[in-house]
N, C-alpha and C positions, 0 to 999 in steps of 0.2 A: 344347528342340525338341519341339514336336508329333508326335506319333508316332499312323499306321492302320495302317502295315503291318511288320513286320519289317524293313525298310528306313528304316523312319523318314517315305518319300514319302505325300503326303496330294495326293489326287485332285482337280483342279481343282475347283474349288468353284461350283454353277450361281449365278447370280445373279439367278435368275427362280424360284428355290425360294419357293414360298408359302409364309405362316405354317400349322401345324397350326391354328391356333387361328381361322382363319380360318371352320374349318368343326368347332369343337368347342361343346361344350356343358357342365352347372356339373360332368358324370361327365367331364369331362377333366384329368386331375389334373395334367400336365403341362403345360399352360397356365395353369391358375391358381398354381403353383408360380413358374411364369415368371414372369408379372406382379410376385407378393412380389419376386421376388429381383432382376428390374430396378429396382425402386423402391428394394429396401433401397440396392442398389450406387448408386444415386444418391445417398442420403442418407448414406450413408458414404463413398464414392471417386467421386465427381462427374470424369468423365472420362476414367474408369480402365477396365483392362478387367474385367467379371465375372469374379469368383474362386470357382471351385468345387472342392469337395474328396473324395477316398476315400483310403483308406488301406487295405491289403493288406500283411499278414504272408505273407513266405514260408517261414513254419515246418514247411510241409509240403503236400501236394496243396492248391492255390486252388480250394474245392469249389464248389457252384451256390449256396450260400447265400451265398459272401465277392460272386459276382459282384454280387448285387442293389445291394453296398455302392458298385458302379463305375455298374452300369446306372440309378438311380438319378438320381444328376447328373448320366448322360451326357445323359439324354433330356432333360433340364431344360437343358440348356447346348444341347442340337442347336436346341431350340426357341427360344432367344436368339439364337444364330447365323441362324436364320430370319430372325428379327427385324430383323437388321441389326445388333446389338450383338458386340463382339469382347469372346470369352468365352475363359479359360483353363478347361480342366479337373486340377485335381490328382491324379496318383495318387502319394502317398506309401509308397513299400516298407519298409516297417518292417524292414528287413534289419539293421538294427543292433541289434536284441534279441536277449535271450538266448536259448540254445538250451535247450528247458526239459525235452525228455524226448524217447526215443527212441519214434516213431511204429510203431503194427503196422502190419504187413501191407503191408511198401513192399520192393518188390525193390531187391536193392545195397545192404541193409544189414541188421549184428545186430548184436548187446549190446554190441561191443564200439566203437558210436559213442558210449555211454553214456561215454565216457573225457570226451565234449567238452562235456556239461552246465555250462553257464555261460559257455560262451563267445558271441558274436557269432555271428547266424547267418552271415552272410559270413566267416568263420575255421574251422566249421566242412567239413570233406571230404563234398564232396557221394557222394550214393550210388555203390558200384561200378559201374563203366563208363558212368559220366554224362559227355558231352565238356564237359561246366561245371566251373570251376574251384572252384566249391564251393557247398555246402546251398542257400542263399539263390538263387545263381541258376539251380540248377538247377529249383527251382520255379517262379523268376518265369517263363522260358521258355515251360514249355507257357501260360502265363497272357498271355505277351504275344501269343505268337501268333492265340490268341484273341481276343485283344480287337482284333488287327489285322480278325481277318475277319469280326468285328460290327459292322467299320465305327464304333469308336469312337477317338476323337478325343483326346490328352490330352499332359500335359506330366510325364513321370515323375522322380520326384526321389529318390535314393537314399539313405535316412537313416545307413548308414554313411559314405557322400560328404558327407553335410554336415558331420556329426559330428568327424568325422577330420579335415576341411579348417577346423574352427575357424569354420563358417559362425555359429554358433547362442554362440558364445564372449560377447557381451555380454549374450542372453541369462541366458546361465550365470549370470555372474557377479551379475547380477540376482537371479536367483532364491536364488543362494547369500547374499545380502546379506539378500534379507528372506524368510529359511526361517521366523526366528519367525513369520510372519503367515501362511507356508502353513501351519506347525504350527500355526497356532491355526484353519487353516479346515477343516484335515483333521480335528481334532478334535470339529468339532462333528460330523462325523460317524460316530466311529468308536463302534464299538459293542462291544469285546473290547478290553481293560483287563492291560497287560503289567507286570512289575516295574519299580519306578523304575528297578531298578540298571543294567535293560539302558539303553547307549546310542544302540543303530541294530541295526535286524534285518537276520541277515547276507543277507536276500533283497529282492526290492523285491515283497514281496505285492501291492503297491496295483496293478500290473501284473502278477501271475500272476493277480489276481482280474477284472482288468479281460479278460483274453484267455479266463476260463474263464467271465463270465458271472453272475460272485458279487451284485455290486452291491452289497456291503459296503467300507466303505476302509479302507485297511490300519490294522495295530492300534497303537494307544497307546505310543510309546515309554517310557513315564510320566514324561518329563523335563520335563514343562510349558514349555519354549521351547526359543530357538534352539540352547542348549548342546548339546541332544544328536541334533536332529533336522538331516537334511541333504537336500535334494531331489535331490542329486546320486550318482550308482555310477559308481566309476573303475571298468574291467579292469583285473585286475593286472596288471601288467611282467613279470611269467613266466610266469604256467600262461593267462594272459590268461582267465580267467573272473570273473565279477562275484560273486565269494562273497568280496566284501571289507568293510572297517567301517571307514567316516571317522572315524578317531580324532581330528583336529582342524582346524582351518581360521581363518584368518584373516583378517575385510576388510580392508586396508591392503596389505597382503603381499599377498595371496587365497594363501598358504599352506599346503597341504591336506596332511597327514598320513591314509593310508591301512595297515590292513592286512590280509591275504589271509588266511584262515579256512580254506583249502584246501592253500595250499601253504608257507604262513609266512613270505611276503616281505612286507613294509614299506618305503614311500618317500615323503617329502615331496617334493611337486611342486612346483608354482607352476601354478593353474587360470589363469591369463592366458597361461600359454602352453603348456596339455594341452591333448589332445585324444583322450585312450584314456578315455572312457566318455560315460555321458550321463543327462538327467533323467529322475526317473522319472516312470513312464506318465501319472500323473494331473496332473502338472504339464508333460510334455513337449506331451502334445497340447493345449493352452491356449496355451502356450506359440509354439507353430506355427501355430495360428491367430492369433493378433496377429501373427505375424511376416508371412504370406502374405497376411492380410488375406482372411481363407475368410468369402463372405457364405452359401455353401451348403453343407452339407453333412449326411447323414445318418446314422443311427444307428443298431444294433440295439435290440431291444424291451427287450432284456437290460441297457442302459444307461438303462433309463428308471425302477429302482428309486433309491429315496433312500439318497448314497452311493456313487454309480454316479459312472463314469466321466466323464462327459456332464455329470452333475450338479453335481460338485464340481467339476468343469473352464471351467464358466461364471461362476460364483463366482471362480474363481484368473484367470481371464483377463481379470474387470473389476477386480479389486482390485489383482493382483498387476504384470497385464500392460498394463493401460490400453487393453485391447481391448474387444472385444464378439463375444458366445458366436455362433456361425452360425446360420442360421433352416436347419429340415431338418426331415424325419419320423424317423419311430421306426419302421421297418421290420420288416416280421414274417419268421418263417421261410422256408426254401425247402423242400420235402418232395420225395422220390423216393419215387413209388409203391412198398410194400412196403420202405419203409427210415422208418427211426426219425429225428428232426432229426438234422445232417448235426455232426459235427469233423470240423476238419481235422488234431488231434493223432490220430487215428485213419489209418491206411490204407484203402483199397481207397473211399472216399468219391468219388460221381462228380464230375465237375471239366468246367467250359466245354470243354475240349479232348474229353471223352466226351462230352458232349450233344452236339457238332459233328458229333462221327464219322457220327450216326443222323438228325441231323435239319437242315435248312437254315439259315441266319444269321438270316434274315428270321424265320422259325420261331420261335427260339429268343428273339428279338428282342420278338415277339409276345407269350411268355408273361409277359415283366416289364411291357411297356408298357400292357397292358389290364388289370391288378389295381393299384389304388392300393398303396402301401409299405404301409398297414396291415392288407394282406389277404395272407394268408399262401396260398400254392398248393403243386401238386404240377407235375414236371417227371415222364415218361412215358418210362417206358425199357422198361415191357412194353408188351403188347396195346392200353392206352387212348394208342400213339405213332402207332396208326390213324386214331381217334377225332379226336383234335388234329389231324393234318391234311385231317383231312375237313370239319370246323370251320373251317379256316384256307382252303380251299380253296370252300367255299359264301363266304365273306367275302370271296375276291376275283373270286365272282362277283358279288356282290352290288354290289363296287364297280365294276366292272366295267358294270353295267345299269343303274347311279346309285339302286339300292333301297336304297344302307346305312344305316344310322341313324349322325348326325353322330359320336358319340363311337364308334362303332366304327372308323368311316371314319379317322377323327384318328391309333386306336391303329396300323389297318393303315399309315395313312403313315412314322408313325414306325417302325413294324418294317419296311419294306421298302425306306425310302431314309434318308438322313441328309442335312445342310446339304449336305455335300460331293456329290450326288450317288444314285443306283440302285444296290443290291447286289447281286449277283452273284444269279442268276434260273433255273432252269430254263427255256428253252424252251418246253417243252411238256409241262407239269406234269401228267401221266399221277395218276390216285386213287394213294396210297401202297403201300394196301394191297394193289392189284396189282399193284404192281411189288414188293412183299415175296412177293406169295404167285408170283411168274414168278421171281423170283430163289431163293425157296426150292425150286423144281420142279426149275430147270435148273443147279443150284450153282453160277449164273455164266458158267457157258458162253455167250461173246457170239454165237454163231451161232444157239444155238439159243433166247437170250435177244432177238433181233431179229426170228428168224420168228416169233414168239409175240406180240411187241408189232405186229408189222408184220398180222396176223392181228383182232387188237383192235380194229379199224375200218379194214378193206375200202378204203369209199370214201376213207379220208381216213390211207394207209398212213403208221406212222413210218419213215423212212428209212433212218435213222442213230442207234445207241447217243446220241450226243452229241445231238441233242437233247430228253432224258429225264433229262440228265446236270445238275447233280450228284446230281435225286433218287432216281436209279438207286443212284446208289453211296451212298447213306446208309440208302436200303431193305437193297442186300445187308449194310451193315456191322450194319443191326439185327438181318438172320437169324442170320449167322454169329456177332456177339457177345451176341446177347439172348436168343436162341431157343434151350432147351435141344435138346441133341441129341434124347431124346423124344418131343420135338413137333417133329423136322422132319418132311417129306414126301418120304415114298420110295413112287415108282411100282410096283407092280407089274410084274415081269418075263413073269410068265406068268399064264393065265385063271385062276380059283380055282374047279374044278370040281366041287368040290363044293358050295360056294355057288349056282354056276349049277344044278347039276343035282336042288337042295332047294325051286327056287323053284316055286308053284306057274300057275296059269294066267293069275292077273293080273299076276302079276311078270316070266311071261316077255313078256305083250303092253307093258307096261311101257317094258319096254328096247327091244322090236321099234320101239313108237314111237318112242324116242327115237334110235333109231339111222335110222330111217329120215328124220327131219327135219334128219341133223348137217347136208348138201351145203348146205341152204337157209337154214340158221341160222349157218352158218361166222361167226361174229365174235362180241365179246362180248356186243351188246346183243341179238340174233338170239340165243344159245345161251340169255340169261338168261330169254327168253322162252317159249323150246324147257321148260326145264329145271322152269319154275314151271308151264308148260301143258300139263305129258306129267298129270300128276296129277288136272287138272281135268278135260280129256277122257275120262279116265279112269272119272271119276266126271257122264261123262254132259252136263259143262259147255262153254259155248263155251270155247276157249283164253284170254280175255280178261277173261272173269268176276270176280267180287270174291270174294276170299276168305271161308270161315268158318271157325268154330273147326273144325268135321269136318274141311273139305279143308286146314289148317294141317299137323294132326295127317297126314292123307295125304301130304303135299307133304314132312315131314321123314323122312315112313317109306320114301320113295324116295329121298331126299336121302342119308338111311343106307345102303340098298343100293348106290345108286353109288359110296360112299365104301369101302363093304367092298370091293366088286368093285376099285378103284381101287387105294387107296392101302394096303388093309386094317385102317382104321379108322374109326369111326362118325361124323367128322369132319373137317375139312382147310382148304384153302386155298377160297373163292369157287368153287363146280361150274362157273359160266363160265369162269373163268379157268385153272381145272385142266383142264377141257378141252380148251380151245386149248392150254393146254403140254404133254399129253400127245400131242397129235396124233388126227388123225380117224383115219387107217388102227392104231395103237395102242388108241385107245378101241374100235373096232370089234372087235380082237381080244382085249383084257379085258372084253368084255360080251356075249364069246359072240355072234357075227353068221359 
């Protein structure tokens, strides 16, 4: 089932949605993706529906960099649905790996989850007072929700659910039959040389390196064929963790002798009718594309050395599997301003569900759909979360007056609507940063947070909180969770008289001006003009004048003083804006009138 929203319901679908590509050009990366991959799915599933894929570990917080792996082929499949082609999207929960180590810095758990190393992440106890029945879905959660309100589109499939229901079972048996050919494909690439004697390593490396980024494939079991190499990890029967060793197996039978390295149980199965483990990494994901018939799908940069996951997985899927590898890019980083590349075996990593809190869907939509996958960016959680929306906000002027240039115009369509429809919108999309710098003044207070906006243009008053809404509320969640307590804004209670009474004669005609203009300048484009022309006058110019370096230099040394007088620092929120929030009869009495 299709899933947009936590409910599972997907939004009536318009039928008069234009193509993006109608109006893109060769910087549209999502059109031309389109095209490949209509054409591949012809040439391979001629009347089927396009199959595109992501995959998502819930090993721990789904940070902004796993999202690029979903946003990706969302936008490439949106823009097939455009088209008229009925496109699935895959997301694969890799929820049936193992639990590989306990992550810092995650509320509701300590050392002692370390007991469950090696188990499934779905068997694993999700965090203290998580309402999820455990690890795995307590992270897919914040991650679905997300992806509900990005207005993404997809068919999610639970790698434990398959697993366990015997979906991937002739697989298996496939792969267990001709292990010697993957041992002999793994080998060309392995690069670290083990004792003959060992016959299977009790981990599945080739998957702890694929999830950390190695691009090396696992080592050598020195056995030179099928005797001692297995593509398969049972769980054991008791302690259920994969620290086990296929001690033997049989085609005929399918036979499997295992034993646990952890707990000292042993038991021969019969793999035609188990279903407690699964292949490992570099064969399972080949493996799953032949099965789903994945014509899209893309890749971190990290899978694009030799030996890499990606790479020996194309190989296993035309030899092994009788498939063909997926066409997709190699995807670069995601960066958070003042943060290092992103784990998600770390804690405290920002995640789709944080970038939400601060900034709009469309927004956030935005920053993946205008960088092609092989241009790595940053996501803005301090100061430059200004900057971006004031970018994003000239862009839907621009589309707006028909000035945009086509591949801008392409990327805003795609961040703002999808096949199915228009996302969820501000109203009346007020600049961010004045609704950061009204929400940092008045801590949220709605009374005094609507005569302030309701003040911002006079002629043309807001009315009502809700329509500011929801960029209101992602300004205040930036103050309150971005914004160190030392740089918020605290009004002045009383004058600062000694400041007032140090100034000397141009400082007090200064302020005389400026207080005698507030009645006629009441709003914000009026104050801005008050605030930049108390200076100029000052200096003998019309109020309208062009700046020069001298009068810059005068313009910040008054900028200063009203910030001392104000807030009692050399800086702050927009002087228009901090004025209307503190109020005319207030400003009057912190500037000495």
């Amino acid at each position: 089932m299709a899933h947009v929203g936590p409910s599972g319901s997907i939004p009536p679908r318009k039928k008069d949605v234009p193509t993006v590509a109608q109006s893109s050009t060769e910087t549209d990366w999502v059109s031309r993706f389109a095209d490949e991959v209509i054409a591949e799915s012809e040439r391979r599933a001629p009347g089927k529906p396009v199959v595109v894929a992501s995959g998502l570990s819930p090993s721990g917080p789904i940070h902004l960099g796993n999202l690029r792996e979903v946003m990706t082929p969302h936008l490439v499949a949106d823009e097939i649905r455009r088209r008229g082609h009925e496109v699935r999207h895959l997301i694969s929960w890799d929820d049936y790996d193992r639990y590989r180590k306990v992550p810092n810095g995650i509320e509701g758990i300590d050392e002692s989850w370390a007991e469950h190393i090696g188990k499934p992440l779905t068997s694993v106890p999700a965090p203290a007072g998580s309402p999820h029945p455990n690890w795995a879905e307590h992270f897919k959660a914040a991650m679905v929700e997300s992806l509900a309100e990005l207005g993404v589109e997809y068919d999610p499939i639970s790698q434990t659910e398959q697993y366990t229901a015997g979906t991937y079972r002739e697989q298996i048996l496939h792969a267990m039959k001709h292990r010697g050919d993957i041992d002999a494909i793994l080998d060309q690439y392995r690069t670290k040389k083990t004792p003959k004697k060992q016959s299977q390593k009790p981990l599945d490396e080739a998957e702890l390196e694929a999830e950390e980024g190695s691009g090396a494939a696992s080592e050598d079991d020195g056995s030179g064929g099928s005797s001692g190499y297995f593509p398969y990890k049972p769980y054991c029967g008791q302690c259920e963790k994969d620290l086990t060793t296929v001690t033997s197996y049989d085609d005929d039978t399918t036979e499997l002798a295992y034993a646990c390295t952890n707990c000292g149980f042993s038991e021969t199965v019969k793999l035609s009718e188990f279903n407690r483990g699964k292949l490992v990494w570099k064969v399972d994901w080949p493996m799953r594309w032949a099965y789903e018939g994945v014509i899209f799908e893309p890749s971190g940069v990290d899978h694009s050395s030799p030996g890499s996951s990606f790479v020996v997985g194309g190989q296993i899927v035309r030899e092994i599997f009788d498939g063909v590898q997926p066409i997709g890019p190699m995807y670069a980083f995601v960066g958070i301003s003042g943060m290092a590349k992103m784990s998600s075996s770390r804690g405290g990593v920002p995640t789709a569900a944080d970038a939400l809190k601060i900034m709009e869907a469309p927004l956030l939509r935005w920053l993946y759909a205008r960088r092609r996958p092989n241009q790595s960016f940053k996501i803005a959680f301090d100061q430059e979360i200004q900057r971006l929306y004031d970018e994003w906000d000239k862009l839907e002027a621009k589309v707006a007056d028909g000035s945009v240039l086509p591949a801008d115009a392409a990327a805003h369509t795609r961040a703002a609507r999808t096949a199915a429809g228009e996302l969820p919108r501000t109203p009346r999309p007020l600049p961010y940063r004045t609704l950061a710098s009204v929400m940092d003044i008045t801590a949220g207070h709605d009374e005094q947070t609507l005569r302030i906006l309701t003040e911002l243009d006079p002629e043309n008053p807001v009315a009502s909180l809700d329509e500011v809404r929801p960029r209101l509320d992602r300004a205040e969640n930036w103050i309150t969770s971005q914004v160190p307590a030392d740089q918020r804004t605290i009004v002045r209670e009383e004058p600062d008289t000694e400041l007032l009474g140090s100034l000397d004669d141009e400082g007090r005609e200064s302020l005389r001006r400026l207080l005698e203009g507030l009645d006629s300048h009441w709003s914000l484009d009026g104050l801005t003009t008050l605030v930049y022309g108390v200076p100029k006058v000052m200096a003998g110019l019309d109020a309208d004048a062009k700046p020069t370096p001298e009068l810059k230099l005068a313009q910040r040394a008054f900028f200063a003083l009203l910030y001392k007088l104000l807030v009692s620092r050399e800086t702050g929120p927009r002087l228009p804006t901090l004025l209307l929030a503190v109020g005319a009869d207030r400003v009057r009495k912190l500037l000495g009138a």
